[in-house]
C-alpha positions in Angstrom: 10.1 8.0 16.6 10.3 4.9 14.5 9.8 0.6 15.6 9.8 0.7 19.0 7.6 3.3 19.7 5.2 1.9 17.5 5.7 -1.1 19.4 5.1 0.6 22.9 1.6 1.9 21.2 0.5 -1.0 19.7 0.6 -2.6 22.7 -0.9 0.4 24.5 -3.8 1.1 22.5 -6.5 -0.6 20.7 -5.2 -1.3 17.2 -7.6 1.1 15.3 -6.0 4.2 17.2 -2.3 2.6 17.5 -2.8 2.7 13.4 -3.9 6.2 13.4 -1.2 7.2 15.3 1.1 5.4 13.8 0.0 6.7 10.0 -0.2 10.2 11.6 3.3 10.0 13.3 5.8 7.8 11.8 5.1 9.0 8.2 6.3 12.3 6.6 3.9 13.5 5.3 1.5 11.8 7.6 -1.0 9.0 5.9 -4.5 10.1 5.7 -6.4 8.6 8.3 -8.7 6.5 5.2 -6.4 4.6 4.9 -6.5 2.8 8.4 -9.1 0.6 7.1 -6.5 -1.0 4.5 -3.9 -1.3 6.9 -6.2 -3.6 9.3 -7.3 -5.4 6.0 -3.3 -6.1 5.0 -2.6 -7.0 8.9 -5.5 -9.3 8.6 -4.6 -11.4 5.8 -0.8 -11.1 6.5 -1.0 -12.8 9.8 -3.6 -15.6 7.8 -0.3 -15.8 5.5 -1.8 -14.2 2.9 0.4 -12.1 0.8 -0.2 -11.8 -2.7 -3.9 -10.8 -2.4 -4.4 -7.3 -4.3 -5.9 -5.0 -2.4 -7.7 -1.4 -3.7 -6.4 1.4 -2.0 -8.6 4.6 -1.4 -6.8 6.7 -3.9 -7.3 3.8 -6.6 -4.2 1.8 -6.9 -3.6 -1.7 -6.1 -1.3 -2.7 -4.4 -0.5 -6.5 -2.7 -0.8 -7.4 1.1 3.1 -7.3 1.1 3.5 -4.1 -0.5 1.0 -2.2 2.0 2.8 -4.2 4.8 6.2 -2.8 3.8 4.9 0.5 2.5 2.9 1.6 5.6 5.8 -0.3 7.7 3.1 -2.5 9.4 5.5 -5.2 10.7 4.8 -3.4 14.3 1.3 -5.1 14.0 2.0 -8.0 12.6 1.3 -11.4 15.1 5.4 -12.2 16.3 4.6 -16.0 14.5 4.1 -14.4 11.1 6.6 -11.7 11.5 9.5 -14.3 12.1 8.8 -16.2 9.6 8.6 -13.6 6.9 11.9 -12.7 8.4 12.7 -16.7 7.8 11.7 -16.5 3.9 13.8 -13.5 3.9 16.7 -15.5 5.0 16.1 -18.3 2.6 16.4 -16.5 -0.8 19.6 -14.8 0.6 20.8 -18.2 1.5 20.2 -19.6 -2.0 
């Protein structure tokens, strides 16, 4: 399993069950499904360009938009526009 299977899904599916499967499948151990409702809060404000926001998990612990992005690998479900150019920032600190 891994990207582009969660790519098929999230294109399949609605994006509340293409996260379930997604925390349920691509993770070992799998993510508790309580934690859906952060992942479509970080997908939210990471394709508004929001990044640094803190966000409280379920279990307690803060954690920014771009750390639940790339800790729940939520680039899948990320709008193409926002995902290239946090691909583009990327690019630009290696650069410099």
């Amino acid at each position: 399993m891994g990207r582009l299977q969660a790519e098929e899904i999230a294109n399949m599916l609605k994006q509340e069950q293409a996260l379930e499967w997604h925390l349920q499948c691509n993770h070992y151990p799998p993510v508790n499904k309580v934690f859906i409702p952060i992942a479509q809060e970080a997908i939210e404000l990471a394709n508004q360009g929001i990044h640094d926001q803190i966000i409280k998990m379920p279990n307690g612990i803060k954690l920014s938009v771009e750390a639940i992005i790339e800790g729940l690998h939520l680039d899948t479900f990320l709008d193409q526009s926002t995902y290239d150019g946090l691909n583009e920032d990327v690019y630009e600190e290696l650069e410099s």
